[in-house]
N, C-alpha and C positions, 0 to 999 in steps of 0.2 A: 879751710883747705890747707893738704902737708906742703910746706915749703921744702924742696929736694934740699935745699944747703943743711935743712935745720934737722933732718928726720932722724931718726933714733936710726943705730946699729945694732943687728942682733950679735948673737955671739959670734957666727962664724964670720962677723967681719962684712956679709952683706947689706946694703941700706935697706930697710924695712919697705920701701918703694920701690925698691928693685928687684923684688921676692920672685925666682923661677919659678912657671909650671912645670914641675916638674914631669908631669906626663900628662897625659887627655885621657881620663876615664870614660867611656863610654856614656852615656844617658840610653836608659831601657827604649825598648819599642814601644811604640805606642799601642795603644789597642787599636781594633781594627775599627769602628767607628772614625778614631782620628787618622789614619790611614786610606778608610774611603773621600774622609773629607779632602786631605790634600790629592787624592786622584781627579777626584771632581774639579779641582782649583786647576790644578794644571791641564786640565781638560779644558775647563772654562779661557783659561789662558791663549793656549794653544789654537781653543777657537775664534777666541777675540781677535790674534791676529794673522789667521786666514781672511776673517772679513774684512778685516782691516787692509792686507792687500788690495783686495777684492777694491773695497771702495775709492781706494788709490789710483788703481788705471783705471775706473770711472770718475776720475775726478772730482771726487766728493769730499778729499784728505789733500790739500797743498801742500809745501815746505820740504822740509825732509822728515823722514818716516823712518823708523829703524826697528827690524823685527825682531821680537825676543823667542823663535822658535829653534827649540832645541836647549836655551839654559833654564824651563821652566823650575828644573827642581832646586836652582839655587836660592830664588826667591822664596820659593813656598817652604825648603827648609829650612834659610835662616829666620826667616823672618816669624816662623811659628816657633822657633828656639828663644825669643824674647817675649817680655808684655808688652802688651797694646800700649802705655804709655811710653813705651821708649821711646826715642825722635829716630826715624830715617831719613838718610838725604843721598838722592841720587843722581846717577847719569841722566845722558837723553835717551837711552835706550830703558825706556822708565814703563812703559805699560804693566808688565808681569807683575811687578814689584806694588804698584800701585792698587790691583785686584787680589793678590794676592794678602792685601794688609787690610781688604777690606770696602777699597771703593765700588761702586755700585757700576756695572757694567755700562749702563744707559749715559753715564754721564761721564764716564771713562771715552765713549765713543763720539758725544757730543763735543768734547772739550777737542777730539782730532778730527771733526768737520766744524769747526772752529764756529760753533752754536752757543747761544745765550745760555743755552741749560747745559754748557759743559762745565767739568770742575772750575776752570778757573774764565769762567764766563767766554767762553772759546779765543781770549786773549794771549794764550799760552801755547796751545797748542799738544804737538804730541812730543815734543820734549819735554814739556810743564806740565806735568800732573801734582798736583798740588792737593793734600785735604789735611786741613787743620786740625779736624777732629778727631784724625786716626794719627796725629803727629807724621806725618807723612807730608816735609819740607821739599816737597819737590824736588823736580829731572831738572837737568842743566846741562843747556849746550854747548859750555865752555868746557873745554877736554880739564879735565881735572878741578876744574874751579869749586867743585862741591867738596872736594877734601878739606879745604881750611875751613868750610863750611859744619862739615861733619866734628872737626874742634871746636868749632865754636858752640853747637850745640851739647858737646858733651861736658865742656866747659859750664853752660848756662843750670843744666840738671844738677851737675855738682853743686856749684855757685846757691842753689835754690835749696836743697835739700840740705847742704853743712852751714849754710851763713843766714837763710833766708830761716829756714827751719831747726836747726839747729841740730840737724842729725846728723844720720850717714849716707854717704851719698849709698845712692839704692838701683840708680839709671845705666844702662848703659846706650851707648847711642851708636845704630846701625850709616857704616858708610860705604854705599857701593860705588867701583870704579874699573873701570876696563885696563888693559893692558897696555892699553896706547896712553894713559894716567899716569903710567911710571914713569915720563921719561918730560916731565914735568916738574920744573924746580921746586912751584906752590905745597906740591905732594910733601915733597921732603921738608919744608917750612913747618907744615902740619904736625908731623911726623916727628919731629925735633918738639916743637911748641906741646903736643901728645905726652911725650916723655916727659919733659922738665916739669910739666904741670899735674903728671897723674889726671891725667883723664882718660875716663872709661868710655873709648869708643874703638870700636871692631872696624878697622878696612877690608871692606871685602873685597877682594878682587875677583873678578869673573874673567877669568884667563882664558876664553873661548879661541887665543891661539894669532889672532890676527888684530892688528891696528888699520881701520879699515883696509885696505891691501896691501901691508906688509906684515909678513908674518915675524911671528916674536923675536926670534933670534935675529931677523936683519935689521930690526931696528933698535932692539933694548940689551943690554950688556949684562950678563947675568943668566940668560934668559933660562936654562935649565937649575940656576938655583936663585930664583927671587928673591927669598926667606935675609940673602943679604943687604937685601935696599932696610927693611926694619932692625935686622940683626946691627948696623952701623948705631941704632938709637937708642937699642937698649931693649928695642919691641919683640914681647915673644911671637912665633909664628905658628903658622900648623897650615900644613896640607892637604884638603879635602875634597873627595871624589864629588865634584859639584851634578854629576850624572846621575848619581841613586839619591834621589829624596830622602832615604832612611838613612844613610850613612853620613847624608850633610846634618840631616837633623844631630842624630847622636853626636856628632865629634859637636856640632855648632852650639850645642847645649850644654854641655859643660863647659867650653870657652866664654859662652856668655856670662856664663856663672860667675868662671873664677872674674873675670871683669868687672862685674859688681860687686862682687866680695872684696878684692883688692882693689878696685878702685884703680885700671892702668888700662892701656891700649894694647891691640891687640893686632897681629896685620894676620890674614887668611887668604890664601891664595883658593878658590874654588875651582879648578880643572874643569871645563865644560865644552864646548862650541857650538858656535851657531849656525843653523844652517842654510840662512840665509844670506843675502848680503849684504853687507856694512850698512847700508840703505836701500832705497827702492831704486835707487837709479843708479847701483851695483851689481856689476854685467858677473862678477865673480871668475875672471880671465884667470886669475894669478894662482889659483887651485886646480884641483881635476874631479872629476865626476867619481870615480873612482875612490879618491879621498872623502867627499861625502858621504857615498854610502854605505863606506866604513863605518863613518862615524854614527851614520843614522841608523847603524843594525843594534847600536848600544844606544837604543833611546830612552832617557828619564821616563816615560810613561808607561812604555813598555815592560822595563824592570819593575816599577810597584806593581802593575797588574799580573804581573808574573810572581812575584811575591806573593799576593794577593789570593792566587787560585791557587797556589802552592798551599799556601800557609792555614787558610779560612775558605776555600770551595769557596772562592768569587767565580761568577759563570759569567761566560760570554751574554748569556741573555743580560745578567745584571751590568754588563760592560755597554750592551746596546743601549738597554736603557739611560742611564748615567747621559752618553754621547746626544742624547738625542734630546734629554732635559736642556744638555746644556747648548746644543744646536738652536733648539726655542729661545732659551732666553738670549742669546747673542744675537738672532735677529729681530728678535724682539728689539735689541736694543740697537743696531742699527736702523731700525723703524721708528723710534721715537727720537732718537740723535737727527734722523734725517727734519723729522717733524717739528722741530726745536726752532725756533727763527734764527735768524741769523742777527749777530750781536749786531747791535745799533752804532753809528756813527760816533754819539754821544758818548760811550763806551770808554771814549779815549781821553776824556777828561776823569775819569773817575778810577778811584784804586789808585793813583799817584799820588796823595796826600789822606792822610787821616782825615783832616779837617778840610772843610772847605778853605779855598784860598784862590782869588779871582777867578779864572775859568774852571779850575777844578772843583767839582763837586763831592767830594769825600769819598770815601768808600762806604760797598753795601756786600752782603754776603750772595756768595753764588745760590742758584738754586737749590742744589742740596745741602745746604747746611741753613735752608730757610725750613719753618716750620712744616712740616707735611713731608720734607725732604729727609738725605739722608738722617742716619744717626751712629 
């Protein structure tokens, strides 16, 4: 790994680690197969947490719950702009993100009626969506705590690929965080520790506007030019319309690139909002009805299907259909979350040590990453 004190100068005097992007090329569209895919994702998304309310004021979901409807396309298009082996590590407002990369809907839903057969044996909950297998380090309920998180992972990919393997590092490592994150010292530690060390991980922020009920500008300084919190470090930025699926993709796709290639962090600010509220037991006083259905006439699902019919004669029937697959499998999977037992007493000795050690019994893998289970 480049030591910053030690790293070569090119000619014009900049350090070879400090190399500008100099612009964001585009990345093509995709074809429309991969296009119906991500409609179906954010469909699937979007439905998961309807029922996911749903199950809430039936009290089938305790704790706090936080909706992801409305920044579906920020998930689905960064996170299809990396490989499967990247590491992500996120918020508590973590469902989209976690379906989106791949987890299985049934045990996305078990894990937030806090059941044996959820991802993280229903000990986590719906802030902790956890799956190993998709590199997908889980939701955190600590406002910003997953940022020095998201270093440390980009850190370990480096570490593994240039020392462990003797390459080049190849990883970049996805970090989401909300807006009420900025104003968090940890962030800025990170942030600083990112630069000095060259590592290759993307802050995304999903700037949906609000820290639970304070909107951006009353409580974060800067708030129409973010791009300064990174800019202090050395970190390039970029701006991107987190609303159109296809335009996170393109701009997120070449950022992820030049990241891997140079091997440096990157801060992303995603433009989106939510339209719900900060949590379920979010009366949304401090807005107006009026402002949401602004916001909700320029909705992410709506624009690719409009693309879509535009583009490739996507028909309403094929739109019904799509809605009505993905209606089936999300009660589907409400129906076997519900059918899952409820984790065992026992539960609570186990997963706190590797090894057994007096009361604790070791750990075991959750359901789906047991045989027969996900993959």
């Amino acid at each position: 790994m480049n030591d910053a004190n030690t790293t070569g100068v090119e000619a014009s005097g900049v350090p070879q680690t400090m190399q500008k992007m100099s612009k964001i090329d585009l990345a093509p569209i995709p074809n429309e197969g991969v296009l119906l895919g991500w409609l179906r994702q954010m469909l699937l998304i979007r439905e998961f947490e309807v029922r996911t309310m749903q199950a809430y004021q039936n009290q089938l979901i305790g704790g706090f719950c936080h909706i992801y409807i409305g920044q579906e396309a920020v998930a689905v298009g960064s996170i299809a702009a990396v490989n499967d082996d990247d590491p992500i590590v996120l918020a508590y407002r973590d469902h989209g993100h976690a379906l989106a990369r791949g987890m299985d809907p049934k045990y996305c839903m078990a894990e937030m009626f806090g059941r044996i057969g959820g991802c993280a044996k229903g000990k986590g909950g719906s802030m902790h969506m956890f799956d190993a297998d998709h590199y997908l380090y889980g939701g955190h309920g600590i406002v910003s705590a997953q940022t020095p998180l998201g270093a440390g992972l980009a850190f370990a990919t480096k570490y593994e690929d240039e020392i462990l393997k003797g390459g080049k590092s190849s990883h970049v490592t996805l970090c989401f965080l909300g807006d009420g994150a900025l104003n968090q010292g940890c962030f800025y530690e990170a942030m600083n520790l990112a630069s000095l060390q060259d590592l290759p991980v993307i802050y995304v922020l999903e700037n949906n506007r609000y820290s639970m009920g304070t909107a951006i500008d009353r409580g974060t300084s800067m708030a129409e030019e973010l791009h300064v919190k990174s800019e202090a470090f050395g970190i390039e930025h970029a701006i991107v319309d987190g609303k159109n699926v296809i335009d996170m993709y393109r701009k997120f796709k070449s950022i992820a690139d030049w990241c891997r290639e140079e091997s440096r962090p990157f801060f992303v600010e995603a433009q989106t909002y939510r339209y719900k509220g900060h949590s379920m037991s979010d009366p949304r006083k401090y807005r107006t009805k009026e402002e949401e259905s602004r916001e909700e006439e320029n909705d992410c699902i709506d624009l690719l299907t409009t693309f879509l019919t535009e583009e490739f004669d996507f028909t309403k029937d094929a739109l019904k259909q799509m809605n009505k697959q993905v209606k089936v499998q999300i009660r589907d999977s409400v129906t076997w979350a519900n059918n899952s037992p409820e984790t065992p007493m026992d539960e609570m000795y186990k997963d706190v040590y590797t090894d057994t050690w007096g009361p604790y019994t070791g750990t075991s893998k959750p359901e789906m990453l047991e045989e027969g289970g996900e993959t």
